[in-house]
C-alpha positions in Angstrom: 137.4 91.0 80.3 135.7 94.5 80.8 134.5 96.0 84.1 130.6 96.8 83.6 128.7 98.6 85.7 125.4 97.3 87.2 123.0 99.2 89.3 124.6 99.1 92.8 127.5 97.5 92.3 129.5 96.5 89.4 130.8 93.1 87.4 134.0 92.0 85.4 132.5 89.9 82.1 133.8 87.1 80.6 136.3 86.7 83.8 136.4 82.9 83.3 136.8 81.1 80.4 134.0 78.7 78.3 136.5 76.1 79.6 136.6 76.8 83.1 132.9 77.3 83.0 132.3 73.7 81.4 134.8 72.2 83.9 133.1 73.3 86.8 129.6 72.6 85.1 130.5 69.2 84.4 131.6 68.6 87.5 128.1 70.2 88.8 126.3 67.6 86.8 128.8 64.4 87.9 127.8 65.7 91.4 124.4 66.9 91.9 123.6 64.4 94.1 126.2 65.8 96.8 124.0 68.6 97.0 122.2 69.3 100.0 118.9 71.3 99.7 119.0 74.9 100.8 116.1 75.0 103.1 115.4 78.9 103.1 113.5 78.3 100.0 112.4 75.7 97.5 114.1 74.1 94.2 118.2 75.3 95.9 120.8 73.3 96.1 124.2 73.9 97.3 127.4 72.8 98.1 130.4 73.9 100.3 133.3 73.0 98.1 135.5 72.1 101.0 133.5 69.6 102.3 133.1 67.8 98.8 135.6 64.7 97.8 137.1 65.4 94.9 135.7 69.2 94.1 137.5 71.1 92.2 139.4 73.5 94.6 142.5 73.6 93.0 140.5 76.0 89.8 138.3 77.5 92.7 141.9 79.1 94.5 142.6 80.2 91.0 139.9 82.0 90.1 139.4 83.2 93.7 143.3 83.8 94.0 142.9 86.0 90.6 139.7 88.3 92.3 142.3 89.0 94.8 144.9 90.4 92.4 142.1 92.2 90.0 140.3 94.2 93.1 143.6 94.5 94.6 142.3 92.7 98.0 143.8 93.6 101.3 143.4 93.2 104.9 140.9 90.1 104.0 140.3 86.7 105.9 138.0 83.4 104.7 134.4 83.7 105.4 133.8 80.9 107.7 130.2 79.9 107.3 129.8 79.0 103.9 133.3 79.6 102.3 132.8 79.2 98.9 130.2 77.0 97.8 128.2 76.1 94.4 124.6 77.0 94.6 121.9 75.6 92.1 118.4 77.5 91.5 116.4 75.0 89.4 113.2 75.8 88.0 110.6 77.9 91.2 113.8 78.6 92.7 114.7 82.3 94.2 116.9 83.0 96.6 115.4 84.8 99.7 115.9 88.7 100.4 118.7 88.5 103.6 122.4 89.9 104.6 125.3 88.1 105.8 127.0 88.1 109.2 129.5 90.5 109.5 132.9 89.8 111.9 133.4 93.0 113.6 134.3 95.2 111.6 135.1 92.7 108.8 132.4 92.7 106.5 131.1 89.9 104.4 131.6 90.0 100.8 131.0 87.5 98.3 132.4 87.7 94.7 129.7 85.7 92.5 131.3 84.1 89.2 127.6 83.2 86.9 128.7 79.3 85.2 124.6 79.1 84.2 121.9 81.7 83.7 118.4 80.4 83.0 116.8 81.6 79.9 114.0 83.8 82.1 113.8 84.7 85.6 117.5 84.7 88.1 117.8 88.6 88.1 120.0 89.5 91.3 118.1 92.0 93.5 120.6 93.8 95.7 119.5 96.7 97.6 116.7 98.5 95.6 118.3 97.1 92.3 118.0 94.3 90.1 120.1 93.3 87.8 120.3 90.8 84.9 123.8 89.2 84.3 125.5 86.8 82.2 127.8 83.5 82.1 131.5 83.9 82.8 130.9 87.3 84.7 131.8 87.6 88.6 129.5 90.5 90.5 130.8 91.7 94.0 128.4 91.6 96.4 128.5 93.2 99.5 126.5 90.7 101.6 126.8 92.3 105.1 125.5 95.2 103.9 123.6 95.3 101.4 120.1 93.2 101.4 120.5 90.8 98.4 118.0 87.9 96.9 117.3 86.6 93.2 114.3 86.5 91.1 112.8 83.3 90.5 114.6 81.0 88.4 111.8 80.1 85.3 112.4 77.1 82.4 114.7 74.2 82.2 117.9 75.9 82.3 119.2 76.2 86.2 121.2 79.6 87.8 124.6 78.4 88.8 126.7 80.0 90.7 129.7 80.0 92.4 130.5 82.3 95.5 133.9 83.3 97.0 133.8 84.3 100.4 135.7 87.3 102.1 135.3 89.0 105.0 137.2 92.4 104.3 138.5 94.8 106.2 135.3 97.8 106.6 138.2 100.8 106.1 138.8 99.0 102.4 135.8 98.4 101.1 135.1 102.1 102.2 138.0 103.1 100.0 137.4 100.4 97.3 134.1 102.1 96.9 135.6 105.5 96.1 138.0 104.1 93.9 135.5 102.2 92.0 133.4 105.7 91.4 136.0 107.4 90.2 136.9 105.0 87.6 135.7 105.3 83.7 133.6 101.8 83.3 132.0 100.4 80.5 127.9 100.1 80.3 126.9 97.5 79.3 123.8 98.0 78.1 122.9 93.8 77.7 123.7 93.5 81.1 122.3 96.6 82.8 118.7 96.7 83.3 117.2 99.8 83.9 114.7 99.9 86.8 
């Protein structure tokens, strides 16, 4: 696993495994038919994992559980609206440009692990930025602050993703984000794409 920087914000790669990526995957494809349409915008599907028999929350804590240690998360609570959910972009699917509610000063934040990227098309836009990523990397996004959307999703091959929610304390973030500046990451030159 190496922290890469992307334009705006930055990613860990390979943060899961091939094996919990093709768990999770298979149990996309046993279940596809548990997800409900997202109706902000065609070909998106999606699924609160809580509210799914037999999903597979016990790898979700893990890998959400191991976010927490790697970023060092404090003062944090569950986002309540959408927890953390699977979302599907099929072929003509993009994800519209929005934010997040916010709790006070709690700010929505969503940590994005990428279990499928279509062969063209999917690039994150957040802010000004876009970004092309790759399987087994989580992003951080900043969803109460920063305007985010995707690209649409082009070919056979579907974007897959699945987003942990936080609402963290403002004050940390704030200090997250100086910490991350001052660190020495890796470019990755595959995954950055210069805009």
């Amino acid at each position: 696993m190496k922290k890469v920087l992307l334009n705006g914000t930055y990613a860990y790669s390979n943060f899961i495994s091939d094996t919990e990526k093709d768990y999770l995957l298979g149990w996309v494809n046993e279940n596809k038919h548990k997800f409900p349409p997202n109706l902000a915008s065609e070909n998106r599907h999606f699924a609160i994992l809580r509210n799914v028999e037999n999903s597979p929350l016990d790898l979700v804590k893990e890998i959400k559980s191991r976010i927490i240690d790697l970023e060092n998360i404090q003062n944090w609570k569950e986002e309540p609206l959408m927890y953390d959910y699977i979302g599907i972009n099929s072929h003509g699917g993009a994800i519209h440009p929005h934010t997040d509610p916010n709790q006070g000063d709690y700010i929505h934040t969503r940590y994005n692990v990428i279990l499928s990227w279509p062969e063209k098309g999917g690039e994150s836009i957040y802010g000004d930025n876009i970004n092309t990523l790759e399987e087994n990397m989580v992003w951080k996004c900043v969803a109460g602050k920063v305007k985010h959307a995707s690209k649409t999703t082009l070919g056979p091959k579907s974007r897959i993703t699945l987003s942990l929610g936080f609402l963290i304390k403002d004050k940390f973030l704030q200090d997250q984000f100086v910490e991350h500046h001052h660190q020495q990451v890796e470019i990755n030159p595959q995954v950055r794409e210069v805009i």
